[in-house]
C-alpha positions in Angstrom: 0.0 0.0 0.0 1.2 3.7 -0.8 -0.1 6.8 -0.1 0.0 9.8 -2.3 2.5 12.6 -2.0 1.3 14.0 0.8 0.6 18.4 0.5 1.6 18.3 4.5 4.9 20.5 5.3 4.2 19.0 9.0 4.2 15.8 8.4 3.3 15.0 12.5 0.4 13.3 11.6 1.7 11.0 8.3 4.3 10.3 10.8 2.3 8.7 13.2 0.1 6.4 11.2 0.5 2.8 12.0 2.4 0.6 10.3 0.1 -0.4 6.7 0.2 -3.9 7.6 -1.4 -2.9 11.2 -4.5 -0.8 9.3 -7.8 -2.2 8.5 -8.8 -3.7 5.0 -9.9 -0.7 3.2 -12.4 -1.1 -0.1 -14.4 0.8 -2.5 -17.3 -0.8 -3.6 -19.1 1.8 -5.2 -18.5 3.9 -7.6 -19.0 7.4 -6.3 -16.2 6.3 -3.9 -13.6 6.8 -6.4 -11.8 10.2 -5.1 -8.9 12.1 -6.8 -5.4 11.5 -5.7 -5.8 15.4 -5.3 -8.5 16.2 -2.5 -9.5 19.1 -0.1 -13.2 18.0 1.3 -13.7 21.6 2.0 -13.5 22.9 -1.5 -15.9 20.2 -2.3 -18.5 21.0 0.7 -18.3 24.0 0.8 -16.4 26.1 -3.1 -17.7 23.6 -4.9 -21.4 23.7 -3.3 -21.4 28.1 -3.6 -20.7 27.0 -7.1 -23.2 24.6 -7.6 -26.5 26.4 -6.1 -25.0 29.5 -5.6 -24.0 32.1 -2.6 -27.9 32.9 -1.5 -29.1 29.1 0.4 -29.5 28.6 3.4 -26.6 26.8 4.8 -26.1 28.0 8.8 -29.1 28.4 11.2 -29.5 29.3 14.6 -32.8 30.0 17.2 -31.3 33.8 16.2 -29.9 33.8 12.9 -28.7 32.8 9.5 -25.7 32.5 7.7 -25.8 32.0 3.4 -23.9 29.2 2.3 -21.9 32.4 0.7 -21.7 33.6 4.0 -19.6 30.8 5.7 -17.6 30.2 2.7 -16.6 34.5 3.1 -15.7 33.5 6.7 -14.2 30.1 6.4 -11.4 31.9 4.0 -11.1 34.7 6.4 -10.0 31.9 9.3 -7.9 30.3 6.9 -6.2 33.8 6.2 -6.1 34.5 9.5 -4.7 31.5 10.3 -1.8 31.6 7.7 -1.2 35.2 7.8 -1.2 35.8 11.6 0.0 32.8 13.0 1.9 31.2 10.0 0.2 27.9 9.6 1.9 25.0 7.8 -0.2 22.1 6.1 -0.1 19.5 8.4 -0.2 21.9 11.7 -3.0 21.1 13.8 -5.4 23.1 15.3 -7.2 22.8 18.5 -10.7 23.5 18.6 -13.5 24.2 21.5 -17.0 25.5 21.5 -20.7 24.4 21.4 -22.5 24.0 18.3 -22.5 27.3 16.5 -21.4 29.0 13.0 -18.0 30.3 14.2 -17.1 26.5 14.9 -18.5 25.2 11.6 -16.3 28.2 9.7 -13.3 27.6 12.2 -13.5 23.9 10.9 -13.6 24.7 7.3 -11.0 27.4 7.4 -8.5 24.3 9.2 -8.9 22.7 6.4 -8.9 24.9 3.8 -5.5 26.1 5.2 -4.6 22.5 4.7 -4.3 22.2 8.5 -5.6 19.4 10.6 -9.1 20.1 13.0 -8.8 18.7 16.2 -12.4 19.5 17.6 -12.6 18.9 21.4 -15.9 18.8 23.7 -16.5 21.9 25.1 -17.0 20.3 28.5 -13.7 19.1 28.7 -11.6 19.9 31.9 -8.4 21.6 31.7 -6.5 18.3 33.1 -8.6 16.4 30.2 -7.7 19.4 27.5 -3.9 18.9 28.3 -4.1 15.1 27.5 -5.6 16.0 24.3 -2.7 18.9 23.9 0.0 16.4 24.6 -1.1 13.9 21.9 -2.0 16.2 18.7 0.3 18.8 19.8 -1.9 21.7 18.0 -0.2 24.6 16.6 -2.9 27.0 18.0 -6.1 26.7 19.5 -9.9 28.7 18.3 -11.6 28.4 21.0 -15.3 29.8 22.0 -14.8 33.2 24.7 -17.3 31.3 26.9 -15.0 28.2 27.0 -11.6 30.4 27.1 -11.2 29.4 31.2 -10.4 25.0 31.3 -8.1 25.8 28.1 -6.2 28.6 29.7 -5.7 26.6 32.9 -4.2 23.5 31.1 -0.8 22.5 30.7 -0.6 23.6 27.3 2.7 25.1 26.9 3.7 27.7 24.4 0.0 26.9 22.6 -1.7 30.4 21.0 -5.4 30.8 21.9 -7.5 33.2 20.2 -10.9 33.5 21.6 -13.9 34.0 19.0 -17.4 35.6 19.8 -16.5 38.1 22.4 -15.6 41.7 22.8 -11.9 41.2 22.6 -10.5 43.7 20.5 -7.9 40.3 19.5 -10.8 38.2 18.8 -11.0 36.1 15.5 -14.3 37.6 14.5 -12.6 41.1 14.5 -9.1 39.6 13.1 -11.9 38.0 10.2 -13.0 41.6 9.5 -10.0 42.8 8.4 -9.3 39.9 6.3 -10.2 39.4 2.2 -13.1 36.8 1.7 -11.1 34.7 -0.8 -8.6 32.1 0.1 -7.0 29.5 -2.4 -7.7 26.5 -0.6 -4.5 24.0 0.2 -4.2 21.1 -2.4 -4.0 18.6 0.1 -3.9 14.8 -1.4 -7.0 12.5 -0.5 -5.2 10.6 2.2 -3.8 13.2 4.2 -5.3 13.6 7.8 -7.8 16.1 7.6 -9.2 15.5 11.5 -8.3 13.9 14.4 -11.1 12.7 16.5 -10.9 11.6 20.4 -12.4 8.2 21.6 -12.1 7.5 25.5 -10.5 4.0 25.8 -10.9 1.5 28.6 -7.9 2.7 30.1 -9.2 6.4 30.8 -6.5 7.7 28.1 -8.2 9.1 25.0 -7.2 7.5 21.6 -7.1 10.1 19.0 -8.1 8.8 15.2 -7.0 10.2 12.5 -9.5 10.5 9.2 -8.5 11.6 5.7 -9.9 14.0 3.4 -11.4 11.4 1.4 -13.0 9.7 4.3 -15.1 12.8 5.4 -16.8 12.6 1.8 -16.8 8.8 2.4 -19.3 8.7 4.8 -21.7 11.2 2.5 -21.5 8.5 -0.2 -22.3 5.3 1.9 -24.9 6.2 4.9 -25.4 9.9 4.0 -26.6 8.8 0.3 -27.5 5.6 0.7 -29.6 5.5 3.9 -30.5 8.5 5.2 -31.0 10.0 1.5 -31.2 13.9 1.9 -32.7 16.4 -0.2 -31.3 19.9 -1.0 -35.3 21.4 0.7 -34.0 19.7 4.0 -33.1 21.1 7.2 -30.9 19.1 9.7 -30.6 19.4 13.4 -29.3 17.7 16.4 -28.2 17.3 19.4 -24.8 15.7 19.1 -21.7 18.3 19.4 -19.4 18.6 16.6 -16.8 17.1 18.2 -18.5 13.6 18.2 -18.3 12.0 14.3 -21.9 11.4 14.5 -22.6 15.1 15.1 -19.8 16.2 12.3 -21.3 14.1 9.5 -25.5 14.6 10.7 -25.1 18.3 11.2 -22.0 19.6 8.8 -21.2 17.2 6.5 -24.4 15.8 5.2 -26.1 18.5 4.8 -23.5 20.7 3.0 -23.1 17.8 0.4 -26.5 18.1 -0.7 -27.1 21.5 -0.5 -29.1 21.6 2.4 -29.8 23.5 5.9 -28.7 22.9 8.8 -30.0 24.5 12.6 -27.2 24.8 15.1 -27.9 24.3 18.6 -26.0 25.3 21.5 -27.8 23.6 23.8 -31.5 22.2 24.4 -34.0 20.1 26.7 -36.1 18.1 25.1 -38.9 20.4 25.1 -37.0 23.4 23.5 -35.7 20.5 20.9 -39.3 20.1 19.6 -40.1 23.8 19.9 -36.9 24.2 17.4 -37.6 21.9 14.9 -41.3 23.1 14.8 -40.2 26.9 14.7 -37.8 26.3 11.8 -39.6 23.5 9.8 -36.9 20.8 10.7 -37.5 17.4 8.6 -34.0 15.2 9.6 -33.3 15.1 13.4 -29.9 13.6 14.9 -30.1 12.5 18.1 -29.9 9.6 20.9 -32.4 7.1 21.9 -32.4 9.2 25.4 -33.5 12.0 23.5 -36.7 10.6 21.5 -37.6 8.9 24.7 -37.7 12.1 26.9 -39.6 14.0 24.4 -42.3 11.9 24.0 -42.4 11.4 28.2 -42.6 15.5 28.0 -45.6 15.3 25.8 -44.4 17.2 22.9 -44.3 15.0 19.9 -47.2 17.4 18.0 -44.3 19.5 17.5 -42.3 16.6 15.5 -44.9 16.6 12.7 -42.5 18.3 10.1 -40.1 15.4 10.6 -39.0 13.1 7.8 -36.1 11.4 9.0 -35.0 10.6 12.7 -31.7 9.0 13.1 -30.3 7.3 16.2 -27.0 6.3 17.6 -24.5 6.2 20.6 -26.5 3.2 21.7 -28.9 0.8 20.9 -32.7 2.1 20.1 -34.6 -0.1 22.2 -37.3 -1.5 20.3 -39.9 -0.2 22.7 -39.0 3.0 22.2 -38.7 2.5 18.8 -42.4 2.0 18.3 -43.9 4.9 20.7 -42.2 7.3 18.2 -43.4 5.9 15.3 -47.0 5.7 17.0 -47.0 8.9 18.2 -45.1 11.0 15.4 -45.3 8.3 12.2 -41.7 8.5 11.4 -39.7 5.3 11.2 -36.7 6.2 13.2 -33.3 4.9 11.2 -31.3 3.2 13.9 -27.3 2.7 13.3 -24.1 1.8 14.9 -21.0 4.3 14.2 -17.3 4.6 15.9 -14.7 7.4 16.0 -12.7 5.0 14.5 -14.5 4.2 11.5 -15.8 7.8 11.4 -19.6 7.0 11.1 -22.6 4.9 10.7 -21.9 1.9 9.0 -24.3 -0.5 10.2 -28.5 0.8 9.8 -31.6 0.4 7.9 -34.4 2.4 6.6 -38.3 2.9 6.0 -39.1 -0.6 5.1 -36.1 -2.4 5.4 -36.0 -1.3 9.7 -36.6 -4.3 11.7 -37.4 -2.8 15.3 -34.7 -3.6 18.0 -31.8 -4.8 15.0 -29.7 -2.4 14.4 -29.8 -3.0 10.8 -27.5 -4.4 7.7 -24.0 -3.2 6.7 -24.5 0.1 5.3 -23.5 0.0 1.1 -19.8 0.2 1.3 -19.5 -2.0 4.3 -19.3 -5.1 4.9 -19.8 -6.8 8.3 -19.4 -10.1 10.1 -19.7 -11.7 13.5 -16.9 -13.2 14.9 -15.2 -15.2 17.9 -12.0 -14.2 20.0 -10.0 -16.2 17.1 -11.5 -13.9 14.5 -13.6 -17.0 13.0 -16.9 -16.3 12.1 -20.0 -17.8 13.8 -23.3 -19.1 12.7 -25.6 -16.6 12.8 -27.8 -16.8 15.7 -24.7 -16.7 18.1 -23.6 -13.9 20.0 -19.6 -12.5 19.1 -17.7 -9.9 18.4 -18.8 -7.5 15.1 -16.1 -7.3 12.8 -16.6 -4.5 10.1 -14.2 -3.4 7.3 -15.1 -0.6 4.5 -13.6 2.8 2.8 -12.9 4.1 6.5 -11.3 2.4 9.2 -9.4 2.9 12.3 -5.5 4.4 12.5 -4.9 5.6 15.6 -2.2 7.9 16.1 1.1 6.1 17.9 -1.0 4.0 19.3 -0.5 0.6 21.1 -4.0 -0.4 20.8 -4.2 -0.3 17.2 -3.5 -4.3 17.6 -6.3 -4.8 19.5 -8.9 -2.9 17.6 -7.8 -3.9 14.1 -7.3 -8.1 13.9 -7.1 -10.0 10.4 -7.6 -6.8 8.8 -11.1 -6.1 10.2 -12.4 -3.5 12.4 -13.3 -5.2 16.2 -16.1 -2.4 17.5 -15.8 -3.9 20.8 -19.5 -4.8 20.3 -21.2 -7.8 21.3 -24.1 -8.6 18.5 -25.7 -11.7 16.7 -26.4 -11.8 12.8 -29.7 -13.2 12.1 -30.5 -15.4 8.9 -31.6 -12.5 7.2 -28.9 -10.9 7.6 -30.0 -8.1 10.2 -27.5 -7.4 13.2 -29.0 -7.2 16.6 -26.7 -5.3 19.5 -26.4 -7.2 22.8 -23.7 -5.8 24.9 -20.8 -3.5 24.8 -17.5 -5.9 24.9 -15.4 -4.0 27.2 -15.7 -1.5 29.9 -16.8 1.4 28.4 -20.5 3.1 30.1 -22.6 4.6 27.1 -24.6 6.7 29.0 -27.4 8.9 27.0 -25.0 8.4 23.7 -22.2 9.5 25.5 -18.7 7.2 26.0 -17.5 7.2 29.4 -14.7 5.1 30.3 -15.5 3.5 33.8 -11.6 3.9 35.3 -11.4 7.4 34.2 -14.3 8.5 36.6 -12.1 6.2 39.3 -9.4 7.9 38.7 -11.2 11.6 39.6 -12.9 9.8 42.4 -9.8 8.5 44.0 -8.5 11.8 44.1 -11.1 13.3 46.2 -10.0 12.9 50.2 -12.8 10.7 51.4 -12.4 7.9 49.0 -10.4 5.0 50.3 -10.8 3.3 46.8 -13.5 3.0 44.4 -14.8 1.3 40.6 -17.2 2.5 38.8 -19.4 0.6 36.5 -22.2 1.3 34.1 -26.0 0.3 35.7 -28.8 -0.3 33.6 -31.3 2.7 33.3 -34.7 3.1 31.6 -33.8 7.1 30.6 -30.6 7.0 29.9 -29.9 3.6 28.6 -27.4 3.1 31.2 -26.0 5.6 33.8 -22.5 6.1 35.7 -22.2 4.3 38.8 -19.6 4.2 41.1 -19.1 2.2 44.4 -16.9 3.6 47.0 -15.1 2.6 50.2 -14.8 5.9 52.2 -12.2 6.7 54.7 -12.5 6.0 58.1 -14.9 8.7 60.2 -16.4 9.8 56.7 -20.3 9.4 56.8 -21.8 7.1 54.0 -24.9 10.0 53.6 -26.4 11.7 50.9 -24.0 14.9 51.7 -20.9 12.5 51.3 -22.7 11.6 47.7 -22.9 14.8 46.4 -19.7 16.1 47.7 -17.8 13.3 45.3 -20.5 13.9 42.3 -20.2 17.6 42.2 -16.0 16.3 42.6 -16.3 14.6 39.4 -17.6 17.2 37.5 -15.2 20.0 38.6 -12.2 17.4 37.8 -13.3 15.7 34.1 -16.6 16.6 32.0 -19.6 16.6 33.9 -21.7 14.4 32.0 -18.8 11.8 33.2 -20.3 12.4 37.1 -21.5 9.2 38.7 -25.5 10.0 39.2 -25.5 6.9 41.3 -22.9 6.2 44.3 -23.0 3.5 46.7 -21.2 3.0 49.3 -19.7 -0.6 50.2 -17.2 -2.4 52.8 -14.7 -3.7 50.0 -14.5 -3.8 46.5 -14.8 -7.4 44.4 -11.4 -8.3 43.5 -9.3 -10.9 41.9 -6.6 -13.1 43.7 -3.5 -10.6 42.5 -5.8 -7.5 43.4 -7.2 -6.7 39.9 -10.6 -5.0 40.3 -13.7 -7.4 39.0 -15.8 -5.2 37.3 -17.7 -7.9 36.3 -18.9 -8.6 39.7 -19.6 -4.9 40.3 -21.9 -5.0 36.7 -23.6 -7.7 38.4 -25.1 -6.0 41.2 -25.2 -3.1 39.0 -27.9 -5.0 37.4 -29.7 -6.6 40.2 -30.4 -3.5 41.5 -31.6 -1.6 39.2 -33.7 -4.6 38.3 
């Protein structure tokens, strides 16, 4: 395998790919997923869409506003001059980003890559301990960050790392630096496989593993699930919930959408009942979002306001089939179920209108294929539980990463997903294979909350476990042993919750705590978080 003469002048990224006989099978099955050698995914979201249905649509909406597609292809270039001219960005530099779902992010992403530079979108919930991690492996060049969200990212260990703020009344600030910039920009001929992103999973261990996605593999996953399951049309207008630092919030609320010409409603942030009053305010038809999500808006009564609704997609964790059919009954849309990774970018797994079976996940998107195997990486007959193995035009490379091994075996893609294949063909989720809590869509890994807890002075030791929960899916729980003379009450409780969420992300916070004698461990001390899922279960059940 060879890769094209890469545009990069950094060549960090390049640098750090894994080893070609360590990646994934890769294949093209189809035909649109025949890219040039020669390939900047901005110019063809973004140039190439001003070109096609001109500067005037509809591109960027908020409760508040609107932004042309002509409008965020003006300020996109302005970043990326900004970026060169100002701070003398390289192809191949990366650049940190943080904020919540809003224009200023979209164009900050686009001018990244139209600079040739790599995005490295963070949560804007991340910690300053959490933000230095992510520093420390991508080693970004500089950092756009939101004004509100300025605070963690000055406070980490970042050293030597620029920060310009966007949004506020700094007289520094990149909307004012934007201003004074020309609205053109001759985008970077970057070549298809050069890293365009890097995207953070959490692993098992509590240490993020950053992915690293090509240009062509932004546009890949418009041309397999975008195209050939959720099927778009240029009159649509997108919205969700997920935050653009997640893939599935990238491709549902940017990249999608772009590619066909669409609309697309950013939201900052939104209960359930504001959700509905959006998407019925500003005639919303394709909804992103997690089985929590549907499930909380039709307990808050508000699923009249879903009528405009054409397409409903769900992921971060199995839609139970339950919930499947109160939406349909009480909105008539047949939500489109999937399974996605960072590592493989997207969906790749889903169904939709008549081919959903309620409760499977689906079929191997087109472009994909998909298999169940054993520990051995032997397939089994369908109707068995193992591991799903997927291979396609994206897989995972994780930068300098150890764990590459374990996530890519025989050249397929191991999810760390328990499912069973039926005879039809449909796959059917039916556990999570490792550690991880998915918690309302969100990935938390179990030994990073222990690690925050243990640092709190009541806590003796602690593990921390995902329990089964009929909102959420499942929810963070952690079981403690306090220090001697600490009382096990409900002040101790919230004393280590509102811990956790002033040390890592607060959605990571433990909603239930119990507090036990001694922890379940093996003969050499290793903590059984088996056992501790156990009771997990029989308690909430």
């Amino acid at each position: 395998m060879e890769l094209s003469p890469s545009a990069h002048v950094d060549t960090f990224c390049r640098d750090r790919l894994p080893a070609f006989h360590l990646w994934p099978q890769l294949h093209y099955d189809l035909p649109e997923l025949t890219y040039p050698d020669r390939l900047n995914c901005a110019q063809r979201l973004l140039d190439d869409a001003v070109g096609r249905w001109g500067a005037d649509r509809p591109c960027l909406l908020t409760p508040t506003g609107r932004w042309s597609y002509g409008d965020l292809l003006r300020r996109a270039n302005q970043v990326a001059r900004v970026l060169v001219e100002d701070f003398g960005l390289r192809p191949g530099n990366r650049v940190l980003l943080r904020g919540p779902n809003n224009p200023w992010l979209v164009a900050a992403w686009f001018g990244v890559l139209k600079a040739g530079g790599v995005a490295v979108t963070t949560m804007p919930l991340l910690r300053a301990a959490e933000l230095a991690q992510l520093h420390d492996i991508s080693r970004p060049a500089v950092a756009l960050c939101d004004h509100r969200y300025v605070g963690e990212l000055g406070a980490a260990d970042t050293p030597g790392l620029p920060v310009l703020a966007y949004g506020g009344d700094n007289d520094d600030d990149l909307v004012r630096r934007c201003e004074t910039k020309a609205g053109t920009f001759s985008n970077a001929v970057t070549a298809a496989d050069d890293v365009a992103l890097i995207a953070f999973t959490s692993g098992t261990t509590g240490r993020p593993k950053a992915t690293l996605h090509f240009h062509r593999d932004v546009l890949a996953n418009a041309d397999t699930f975008s195209r050939h399951v959720l099927k778009p049309r240029q009159d649509d207008v997108f919205t969700g919930t997920p935050p653009l630092a997640f893939t599935f919030g990238l491709g549902g609320l940017v990249v999608f959408p772009l590619h066909v010409g669409a609309a697309t409603l950013l939201i900052e942030q939104a209960s359930p009942e504001r959700l509905a009053d959006l998407v019925a305010e500003h005639g919303v038809t394709v909804l992103f979002t997690a089985p929590t999500a549907y499930r909380a808006m039709l307990a808050a009564g508000v699923a009249d306001r879903l009528a405009g609704l054409r397409r409903c997609v769900s992921a971060g964790e199995a839609m139970p089939a339950q919930v499947w059919e109160e939406f349909r009954a009480a909105t008539g849309v047949r939500v489109i179920d999937g399974i996605g990774a960072t590592e493989m970018l997207h969906v790749f797994i889903s169904a939709a209108d008549d081919a959903i079976r309620p409760g499977a996940t689906g079929k191997p998107v087109p472009g994909y294929r998909a298999r169940i195997v054993d520990e051995a990486g032997d397939p089994v007959p369908d109707g068995e539980p193992g591991l799903l193995a997927v291979t396609g035009p994206t897989g995972c490379r994780y930068l300098d990463d150890p764990r590459q091994t374990a996530y890519v075996r025989n050249g397929w893609n191991i999810t760390g997903d328990t499912y069973v294949r039926d005879r039809d063909g449909y796959f059917w989720y039916v556990a999570r294979s490792d550690d991880m809590i998915v918690t309302s869509g969100y990935n938390v890994a179990g030994p990073e909350v222990e690690k925050a807890l243990v640092t709190h002075p009541y806590v003796l030791e602690c593990g921390v476990v995902g329990a089964p929960d009929d909102r959420r899916g499942m929810i963070v729980k952690a079981y403690v042993v306090l220090r001697a003379g600490v009382a096990p009450d409900e002040v101790a409780v919230k004393e280590l919750q509102n811990h956790v969420k002033q040390t890592i992300a607060p959605y990571k916070y433990p909603r239930a705590v119990e507090f036990v004698a001694e922890l379940p461990r093996t003969s050499n001390g290793k903590l059984r978080r088996g056992a501790l899922r156990e009771r997990a279960a029989r308690a909430a059940g």
